[in-house]
N, C-alpha and C positions, 0 to 999 in steps of 0.2 A: 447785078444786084437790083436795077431798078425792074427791069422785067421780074424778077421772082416776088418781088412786092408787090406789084400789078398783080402777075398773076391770083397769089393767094387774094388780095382784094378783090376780085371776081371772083372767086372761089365762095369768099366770105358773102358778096352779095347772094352768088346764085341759090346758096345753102339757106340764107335773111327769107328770100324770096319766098322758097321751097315751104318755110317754116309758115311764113304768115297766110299762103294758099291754104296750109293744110290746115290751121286754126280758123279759117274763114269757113271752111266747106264741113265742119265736125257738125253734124247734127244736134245742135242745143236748142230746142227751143227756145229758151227764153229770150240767146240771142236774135233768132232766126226769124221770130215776130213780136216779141216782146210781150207776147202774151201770158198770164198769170190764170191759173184757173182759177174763176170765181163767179161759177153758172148763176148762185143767189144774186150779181148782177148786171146779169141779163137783158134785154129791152124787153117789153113786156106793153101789150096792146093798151090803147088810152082805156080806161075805164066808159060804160058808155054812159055815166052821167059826168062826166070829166066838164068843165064849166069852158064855155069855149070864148076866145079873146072876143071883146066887142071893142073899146073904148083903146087905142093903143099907140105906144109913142116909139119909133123905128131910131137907135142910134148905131150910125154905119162908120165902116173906114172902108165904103166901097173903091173899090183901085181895077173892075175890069178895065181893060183896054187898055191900061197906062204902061205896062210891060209885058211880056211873054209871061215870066215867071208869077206874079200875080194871082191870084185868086179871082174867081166872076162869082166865088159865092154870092158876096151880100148884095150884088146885081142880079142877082137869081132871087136870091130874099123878097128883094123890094119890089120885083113883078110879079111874085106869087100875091106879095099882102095886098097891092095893088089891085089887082082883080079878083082877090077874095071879097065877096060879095057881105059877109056877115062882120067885116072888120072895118070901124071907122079911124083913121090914121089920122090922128091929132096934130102933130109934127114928126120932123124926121131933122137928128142931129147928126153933125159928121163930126169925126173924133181921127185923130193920128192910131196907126198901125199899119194896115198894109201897103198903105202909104204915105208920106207926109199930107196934112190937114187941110194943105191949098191943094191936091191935088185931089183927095178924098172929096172936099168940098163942092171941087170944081165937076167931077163924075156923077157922082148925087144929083147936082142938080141937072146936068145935062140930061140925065135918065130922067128925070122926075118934066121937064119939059117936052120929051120925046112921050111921057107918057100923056100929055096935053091933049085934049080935044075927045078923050072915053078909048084911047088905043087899049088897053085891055080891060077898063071897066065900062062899057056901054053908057052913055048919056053922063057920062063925070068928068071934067075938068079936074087932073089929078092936080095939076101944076099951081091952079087956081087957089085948092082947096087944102093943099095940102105943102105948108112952109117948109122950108131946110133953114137950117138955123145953125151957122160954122160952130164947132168947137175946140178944145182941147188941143192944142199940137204936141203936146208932150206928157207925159206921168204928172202927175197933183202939184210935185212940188216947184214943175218947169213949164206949169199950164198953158203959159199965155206965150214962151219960147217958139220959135220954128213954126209962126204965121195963127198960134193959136187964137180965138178968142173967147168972150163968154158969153157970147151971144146964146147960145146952146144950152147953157146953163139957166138963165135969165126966164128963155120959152120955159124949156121943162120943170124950171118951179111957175112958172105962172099957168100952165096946162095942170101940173099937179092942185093947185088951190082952185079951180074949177072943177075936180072932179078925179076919180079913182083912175090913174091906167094900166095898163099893161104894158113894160118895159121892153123890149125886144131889143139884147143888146151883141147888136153884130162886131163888135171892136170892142177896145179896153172899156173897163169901166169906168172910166176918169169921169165924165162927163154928169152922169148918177150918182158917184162917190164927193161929186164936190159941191149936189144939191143936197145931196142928205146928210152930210155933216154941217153946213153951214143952217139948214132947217132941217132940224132932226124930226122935227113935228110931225113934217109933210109923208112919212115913213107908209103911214096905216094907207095912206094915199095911194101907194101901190102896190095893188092889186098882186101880182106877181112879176117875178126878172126873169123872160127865158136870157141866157146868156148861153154864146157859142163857146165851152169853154170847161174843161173837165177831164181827168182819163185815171186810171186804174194804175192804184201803187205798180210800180216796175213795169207799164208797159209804155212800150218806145214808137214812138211817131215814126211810121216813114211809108211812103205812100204804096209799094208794092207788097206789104204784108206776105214777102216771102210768095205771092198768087203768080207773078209774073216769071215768063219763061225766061232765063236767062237774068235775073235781076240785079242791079248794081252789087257788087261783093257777096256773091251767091244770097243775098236779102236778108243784110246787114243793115244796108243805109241806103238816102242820106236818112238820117234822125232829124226830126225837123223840134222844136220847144212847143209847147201848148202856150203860144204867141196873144193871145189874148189876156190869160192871166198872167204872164212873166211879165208884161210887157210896164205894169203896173200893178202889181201884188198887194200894195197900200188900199188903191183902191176895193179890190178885191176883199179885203179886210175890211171897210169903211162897211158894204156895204151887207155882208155877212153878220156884222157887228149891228146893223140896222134893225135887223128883225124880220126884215120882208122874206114875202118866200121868193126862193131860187129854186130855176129847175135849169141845170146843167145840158146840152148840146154836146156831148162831147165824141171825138175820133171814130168817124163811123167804121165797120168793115162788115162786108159782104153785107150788106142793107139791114144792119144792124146798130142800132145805139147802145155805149158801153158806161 
């Protein structure tokens, strides 16, 4: 008895197995890249009178080098604006996501030290000239939770009342969302919010876009969330509700913005 139990139970898996192979490998696109057609929007060349950042204040949850899994995006970020010649960097805030705030904190400034002495702007002390300022460890409403603080908050409205910036927000938007509600004034003050952060009703995050030979569950998964806006969607709200312009960064594929 108990062997014919067994059996059928293998039975039953190897047929489960059979099933879910063959629903993985059915050609659907939508599951296959999660792509929606919708060419109207396209990435499309800057215009060439497009007004380009001068004045601009850098908010990171940079986390290269803290683990494998990790992102070096916004380490990649801050050496581009860094030796971009026509951008002056006001401050630079560090905010919780891709990793907790003391770690984020602690990468920021490491980089921004290593950039010390003109290493990729010729004759500038970046370190010098250019403050990190902790913020956020958690969403709006757990701010100062998990090592946060408002030091962050405190610089970029005091940067704001001197003069218009240009927002460049590599992590959640806690840190933005908690100057412009507490001074909603200071709104006109900013110039525009690039934010890394955006994607296309129904389409699905995952890194092999189906491109890769052999990809995880014939390029199903993994699915990753658009982590910057989930991460704090209030904020998101605050600052949409703001008025400033926003211009979206969002899931690149094949050297294209979607």
């Amino acid at each position: 008895m108990a062997k014919t139990v067994l059996m059928w139970a293998l039975i039953a898996i190897g047929i489960l197995a059979i099933l879910v192979t063959v629903a993985l490998a059915l050609p659907v696109k939508l599951w296959r890249t999660g792509e929606v057609s919708q060419p109207e929007l396209e990435h499309l060349p800057p215009a060439p009178d497009a007004v380009k950042p001068r004045r601009v204040w850098v908010d990171t949850d940079a986390a290269c080098g803290t683990d494998q899994r990790r992102d070096p995006d916004d380490c990649l970020a801050l050496l581009l604006l860094a030796g971009a010649a026509h951008i002056d960097i006001a401050g630079i805030s560090t905010v919780f996501g891709n990793a907790p705030v003391d770690e984020a904190d602690e990468v920021t400034r490491t980089l921004v030290q290593t950039l010390d002495g003109g290493a990729v702007r010729p004759g500038r002390a970046v370190s010098a000239s250019v403050p990190v300022f902790k913020g956020c460890g958690a969403a709006a409403s757990k701010c100062l939770e998990d090592g946060g603080s408002l030091d962050a908050q405190g610089a970029l409205q005091q940067a704001l009342q001197q003069g218009s910036l240009d927002v460049v927000a590599l992590g959640p938007l806690t840190n933005l969302a908690a100057v412009l509600a507490r001074e909603p004034a200071l709104a006109p003050r900013v110039s525009r919010v690039i934010a890394v952060m955006g994607r296309r009703p129904g389409h699905r995050f995952h890194p092999s876009e189906n491109l890769a030979t052999g990809a995880m569950l014939f390029g199903h998964g993994p699915i990753f969330r658009d982590l910057n806006a989930v991460l704090d969607p209030q904020a998101v709200a605050v600052v949409l509700a703001s008025g400033v312009p926003v211009i979206l960064i969002p899931y690149p594929r094949r050297g294209r913005c979607w």
